[in-house]
MARBA-49633 format. One record per residue (C-alpha): residue number from 1; residue in one letter; x, z, y. Coordinates in Angstrom, 2 decimals, decimal comma, always signed. Example, Ala and Ser with C-alpha at 12.3 -4.5 7.8 and 13.67 -1.06 7.14 Angstrom:
<drenfis>
  num  residuo        x        z        y
    1        A   +12,30    +7,80    -4,50
    2        S   +13,67    +7,14    -1,06
</drenfis>
This chain:
<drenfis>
  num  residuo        x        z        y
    1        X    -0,78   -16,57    +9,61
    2        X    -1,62   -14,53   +12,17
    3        X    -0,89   -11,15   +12,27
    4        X    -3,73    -7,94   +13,25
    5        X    -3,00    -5,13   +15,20
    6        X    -2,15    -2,06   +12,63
    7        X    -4,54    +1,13   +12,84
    8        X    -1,81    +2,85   +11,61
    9        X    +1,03    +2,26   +13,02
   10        X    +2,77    -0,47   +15,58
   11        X    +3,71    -2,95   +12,96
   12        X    +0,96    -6,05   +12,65
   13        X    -0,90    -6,65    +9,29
   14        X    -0,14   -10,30    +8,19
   15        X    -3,67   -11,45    +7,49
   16        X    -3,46   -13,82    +4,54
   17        X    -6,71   -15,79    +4,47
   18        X    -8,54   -14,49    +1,79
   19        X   -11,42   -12,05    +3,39
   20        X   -11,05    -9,55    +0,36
   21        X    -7,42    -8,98    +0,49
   22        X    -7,23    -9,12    +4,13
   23        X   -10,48    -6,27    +3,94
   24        X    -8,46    -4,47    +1,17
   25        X    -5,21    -4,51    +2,88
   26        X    -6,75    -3,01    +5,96
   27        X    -8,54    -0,37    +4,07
   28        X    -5,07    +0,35    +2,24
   29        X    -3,63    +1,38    +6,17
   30        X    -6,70    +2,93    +7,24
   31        X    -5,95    +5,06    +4,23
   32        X    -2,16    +5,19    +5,21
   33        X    -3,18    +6,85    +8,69
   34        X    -4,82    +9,92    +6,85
   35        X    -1,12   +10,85    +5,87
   36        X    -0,95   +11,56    +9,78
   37        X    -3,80   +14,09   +10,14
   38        X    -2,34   +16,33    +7,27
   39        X    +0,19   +18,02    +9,67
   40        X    +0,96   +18,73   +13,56
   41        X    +4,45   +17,88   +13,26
   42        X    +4,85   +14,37   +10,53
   43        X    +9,09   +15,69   +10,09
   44        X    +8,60   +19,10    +9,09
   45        X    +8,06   +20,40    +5,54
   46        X    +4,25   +21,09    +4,59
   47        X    +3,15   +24,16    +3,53
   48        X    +0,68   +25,06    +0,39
   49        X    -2,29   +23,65    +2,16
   50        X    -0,75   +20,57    +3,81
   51        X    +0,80   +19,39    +0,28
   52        X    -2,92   +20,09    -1,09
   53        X    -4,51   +17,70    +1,35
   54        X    -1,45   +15,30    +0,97
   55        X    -1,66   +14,92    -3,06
   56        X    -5,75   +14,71    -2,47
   57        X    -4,36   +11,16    -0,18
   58        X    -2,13   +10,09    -2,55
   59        X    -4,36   +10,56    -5,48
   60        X    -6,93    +8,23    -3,23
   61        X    -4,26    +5,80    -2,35
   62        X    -2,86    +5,56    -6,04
   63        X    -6,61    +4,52    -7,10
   64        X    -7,45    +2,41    -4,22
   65        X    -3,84    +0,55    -5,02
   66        X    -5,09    +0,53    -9,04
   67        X    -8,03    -1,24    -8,07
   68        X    -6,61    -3,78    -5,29
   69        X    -3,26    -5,04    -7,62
   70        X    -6,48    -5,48   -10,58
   71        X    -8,29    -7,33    -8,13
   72        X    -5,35    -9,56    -6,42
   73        X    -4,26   -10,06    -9,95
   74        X    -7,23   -11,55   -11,20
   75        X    -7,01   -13,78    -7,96
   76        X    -3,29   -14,84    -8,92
   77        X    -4,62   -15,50   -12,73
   78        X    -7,75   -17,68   -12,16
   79        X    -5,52   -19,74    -9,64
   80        X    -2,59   -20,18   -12,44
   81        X    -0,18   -18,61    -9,79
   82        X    +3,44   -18,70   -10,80
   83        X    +4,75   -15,50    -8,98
   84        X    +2,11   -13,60   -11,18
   85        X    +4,91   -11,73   -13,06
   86        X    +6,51   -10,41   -10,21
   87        X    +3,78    -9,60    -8,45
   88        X    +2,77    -7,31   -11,63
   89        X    +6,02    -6,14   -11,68
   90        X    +5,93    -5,01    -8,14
   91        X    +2,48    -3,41    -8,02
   92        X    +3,87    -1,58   -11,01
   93        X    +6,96    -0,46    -9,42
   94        X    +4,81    +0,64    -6,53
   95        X    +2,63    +2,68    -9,00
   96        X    +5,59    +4,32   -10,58
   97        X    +7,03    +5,35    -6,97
   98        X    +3,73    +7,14    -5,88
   99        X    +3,67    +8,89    -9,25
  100        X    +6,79    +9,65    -8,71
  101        X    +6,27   +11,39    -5,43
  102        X    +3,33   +13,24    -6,24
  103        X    +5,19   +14,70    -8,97
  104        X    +7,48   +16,30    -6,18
  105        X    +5,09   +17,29    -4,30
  106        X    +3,33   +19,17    -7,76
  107        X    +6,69   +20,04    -8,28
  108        X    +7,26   +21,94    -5,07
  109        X    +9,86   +19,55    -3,45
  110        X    +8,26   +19,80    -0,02
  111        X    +8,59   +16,26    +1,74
  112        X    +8,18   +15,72    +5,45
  113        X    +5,01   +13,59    +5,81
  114        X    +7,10   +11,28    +7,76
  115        X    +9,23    +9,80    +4,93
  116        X    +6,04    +9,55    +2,98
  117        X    +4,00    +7,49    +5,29
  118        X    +7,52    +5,63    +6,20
  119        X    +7,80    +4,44    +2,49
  120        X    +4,04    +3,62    +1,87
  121        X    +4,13    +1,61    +5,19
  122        X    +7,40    -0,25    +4,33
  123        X    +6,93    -0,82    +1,09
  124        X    +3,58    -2,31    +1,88
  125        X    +4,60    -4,57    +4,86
  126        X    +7,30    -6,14    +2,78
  127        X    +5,12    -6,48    +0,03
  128        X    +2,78    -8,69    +2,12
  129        X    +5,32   -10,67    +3,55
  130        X    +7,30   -11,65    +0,53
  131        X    +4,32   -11,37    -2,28
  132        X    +1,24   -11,74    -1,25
  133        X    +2,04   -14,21    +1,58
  134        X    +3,91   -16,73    -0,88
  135        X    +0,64   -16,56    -3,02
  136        X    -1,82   -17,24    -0,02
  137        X    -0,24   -20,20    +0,56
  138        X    +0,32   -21,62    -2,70
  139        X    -3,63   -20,85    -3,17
  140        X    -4,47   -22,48    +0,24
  141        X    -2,62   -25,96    -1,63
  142        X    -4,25   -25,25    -4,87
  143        X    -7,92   -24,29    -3,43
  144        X    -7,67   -26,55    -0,58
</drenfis>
């Protein structure tokens, strides 16, 4: 597949095939490169404000990433995709981290906006290569 230059960063965006994942997935780093404007300096703590505008992102990436893993889903379903299970399993993994991390940030734990965007972005990239990849191309056989 080949792979799109990344908005947010230097790593590529595999591009899977399917025009509404590929459009989602490049909405979901668009959203990633907000985490960058919250603070001059992405490695130290944020202050009051900062963690303000940083929960308002992750709120808006937590919803966006509701909607997408409902959509992709319903892809995997209709296409009697094996890996569905996992894949549901992942996406809620992934929704139990980013809870989990906005309850720090509620909480007070100030974390560098660095590690945040470093997760999201990693967790993401591997996603796509070892999910949502496997599923393009079994869909590709199946569809044709």
């Amino acid at each position: 597949m080949p792979a799109k230059s990344n908005p947010a960063e230097s790593s590529p965006i595999i591009t899977l095939g399917i025009p509404e994942i590929d459009e989602q997935h490049e909405t979901f780093f668009a959203m990633l490169g907000r985490i960058e404007t919250v603070s001059p300096d992405m490695y130290r703590q944020l202050d009051d404000d900062e963690t303000d505008k940083m929960l308002d992102i992750m709120s808006d990436l937590k919803d966006f990433a509701m909607q997408h893993f409902s959509f992709e889903e319903n892809l995997m379903d209709e296409t009697d995709y094996p890996g569905l299970d996992g894949q549901q399993e992942s996406h809620e993994r992934f929704l139990d981290d980013i809870t989990r991390l906005e309850a720090e940030l509620m909480n007070g734990t100030s974390v560098p906006p660095v590690k945040l965007h470093g997760f999201l972005a990693d967790w993401f990239t591997e996603h796509v290569r070892e999910m949502d990849l496997p599923f393009a191309e079994f869909r590709e056989k199946s569809v044709g």
